[in-house]
C-alpha positions as a Markdown table, in Angstrom:
| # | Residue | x | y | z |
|---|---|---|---|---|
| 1 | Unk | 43.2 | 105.3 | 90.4 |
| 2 | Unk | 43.4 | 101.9 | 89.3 |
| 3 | Unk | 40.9 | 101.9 | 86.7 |
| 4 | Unk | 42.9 | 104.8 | 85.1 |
| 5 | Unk | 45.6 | 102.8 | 85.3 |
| 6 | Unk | 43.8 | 100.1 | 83.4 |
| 7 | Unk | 42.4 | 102.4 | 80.9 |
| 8 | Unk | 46.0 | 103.7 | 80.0 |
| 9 | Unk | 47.4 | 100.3 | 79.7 |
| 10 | Unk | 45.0 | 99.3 | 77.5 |
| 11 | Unk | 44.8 | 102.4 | 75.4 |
| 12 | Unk | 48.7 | 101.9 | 74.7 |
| 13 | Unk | 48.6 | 98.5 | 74.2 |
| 14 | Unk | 45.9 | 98.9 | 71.5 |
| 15 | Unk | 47.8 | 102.0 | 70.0 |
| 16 | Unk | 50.5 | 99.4 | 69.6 |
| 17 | Unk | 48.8 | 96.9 | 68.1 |
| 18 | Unk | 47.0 | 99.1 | 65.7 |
| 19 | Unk | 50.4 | 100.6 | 64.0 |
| 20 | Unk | 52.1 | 96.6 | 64.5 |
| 21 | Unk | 49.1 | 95.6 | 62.0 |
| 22 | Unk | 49.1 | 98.2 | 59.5 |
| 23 | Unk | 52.5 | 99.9 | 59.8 |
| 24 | Unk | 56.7 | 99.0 | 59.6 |
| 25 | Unk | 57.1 | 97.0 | 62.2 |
| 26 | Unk | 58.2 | 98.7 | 65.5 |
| 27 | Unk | 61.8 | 97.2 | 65.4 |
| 28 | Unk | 61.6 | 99.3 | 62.1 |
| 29 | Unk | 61.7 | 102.5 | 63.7 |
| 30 | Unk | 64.2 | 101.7 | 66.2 |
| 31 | Unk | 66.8 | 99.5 | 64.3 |
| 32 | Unk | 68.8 | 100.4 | 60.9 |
| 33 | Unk | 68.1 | 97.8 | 58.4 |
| 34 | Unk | 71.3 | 95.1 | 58.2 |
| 35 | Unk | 72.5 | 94.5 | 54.5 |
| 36 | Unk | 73.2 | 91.4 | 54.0 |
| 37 | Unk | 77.2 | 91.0 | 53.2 |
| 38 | Unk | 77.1 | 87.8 | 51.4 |
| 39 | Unk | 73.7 | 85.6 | 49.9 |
| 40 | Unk | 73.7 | 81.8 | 50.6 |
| 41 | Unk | 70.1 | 79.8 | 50.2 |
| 42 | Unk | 70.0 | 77.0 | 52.3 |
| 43 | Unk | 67.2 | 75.0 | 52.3 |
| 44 | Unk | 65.9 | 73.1 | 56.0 |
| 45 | Unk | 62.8 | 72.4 | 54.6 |
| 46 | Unk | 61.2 | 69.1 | 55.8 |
| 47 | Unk | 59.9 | 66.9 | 58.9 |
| 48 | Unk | 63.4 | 67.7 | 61.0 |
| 49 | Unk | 66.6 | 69.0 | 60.9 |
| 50 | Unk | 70.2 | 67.9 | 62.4 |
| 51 | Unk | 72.7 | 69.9 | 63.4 |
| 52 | Unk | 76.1 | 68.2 | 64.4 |
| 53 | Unk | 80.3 | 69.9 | 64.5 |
| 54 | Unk | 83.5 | 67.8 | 64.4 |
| 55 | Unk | 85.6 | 68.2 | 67.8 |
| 56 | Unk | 87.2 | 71.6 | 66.9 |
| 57 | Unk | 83.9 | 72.9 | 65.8 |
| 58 | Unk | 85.7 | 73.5 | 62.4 |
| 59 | Unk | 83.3 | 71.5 | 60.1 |
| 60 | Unk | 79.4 | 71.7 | 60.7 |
| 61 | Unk | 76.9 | 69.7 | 59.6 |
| 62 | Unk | 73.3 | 70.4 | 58.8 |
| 63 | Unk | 70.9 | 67.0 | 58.1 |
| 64 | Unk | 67.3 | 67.3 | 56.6 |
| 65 | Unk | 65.0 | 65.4 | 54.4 |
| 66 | Unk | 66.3 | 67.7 | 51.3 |
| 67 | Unk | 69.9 | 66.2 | 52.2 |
| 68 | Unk | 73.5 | 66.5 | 54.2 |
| 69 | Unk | 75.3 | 70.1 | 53.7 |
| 70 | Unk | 78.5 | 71.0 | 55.3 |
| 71 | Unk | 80.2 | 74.1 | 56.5 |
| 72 | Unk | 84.3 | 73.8 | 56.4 |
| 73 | Unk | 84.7 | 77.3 | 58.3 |
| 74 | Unk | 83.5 | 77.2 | 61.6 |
| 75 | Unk | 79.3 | 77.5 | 60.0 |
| 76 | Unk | 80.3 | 81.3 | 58.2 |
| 77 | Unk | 78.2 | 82.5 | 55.2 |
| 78 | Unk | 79.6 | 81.2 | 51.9 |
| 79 | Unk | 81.2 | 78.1 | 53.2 |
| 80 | Unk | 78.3 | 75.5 | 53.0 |
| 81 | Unk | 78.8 | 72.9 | 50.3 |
| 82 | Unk | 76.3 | 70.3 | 49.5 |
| 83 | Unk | 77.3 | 66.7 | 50.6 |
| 84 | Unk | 74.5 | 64.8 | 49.7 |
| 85 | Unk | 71.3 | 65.7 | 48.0 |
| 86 | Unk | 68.1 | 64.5 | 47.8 |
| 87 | Unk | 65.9 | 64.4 | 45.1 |
């Protein structure tokens, strides 16, 4: 009994694998895909990253090697503005 058990397991789990490698992902089949409502590139590229808010949690800042950016509306899409930038 157990070793059926085992054999099923492992059968699914290579199954799995198998269409993970070369089809859609799974979350594919089960999710929509999102559209993105607005397009914003921000760049965290570097050896760290900092993340700090003001009291209210109004204005957020993000801190990397690239530079300082800040978000005036609570961190939305479309309200990061480049403080300070480095070359």
């Amino acid at each position: 009994m157990k070793d059926q058990w085992m054999k099923a397991m492992f059968l699914i789990v290579s199954v799995l694998l198998l269409a993970n490698l070369f089809y859609k992902p799974l979350s594919s089949i089960f999710f929509s895909q999102a559209e993105a409502k607005a397009s914003q590139i921000l760049n965290f590229r570097g050896n760290g990253v900092s993340i700090t808010c003001s009291e209210d949690g109004r204005y957020v800042y993000a801190a990397s090697s690239t530079g300082i950016i800040r978000s005036t509306d609570f961190g939305k899409p479309g309200t990061w503005n480049t403080v300070v930038d480095n070359p």
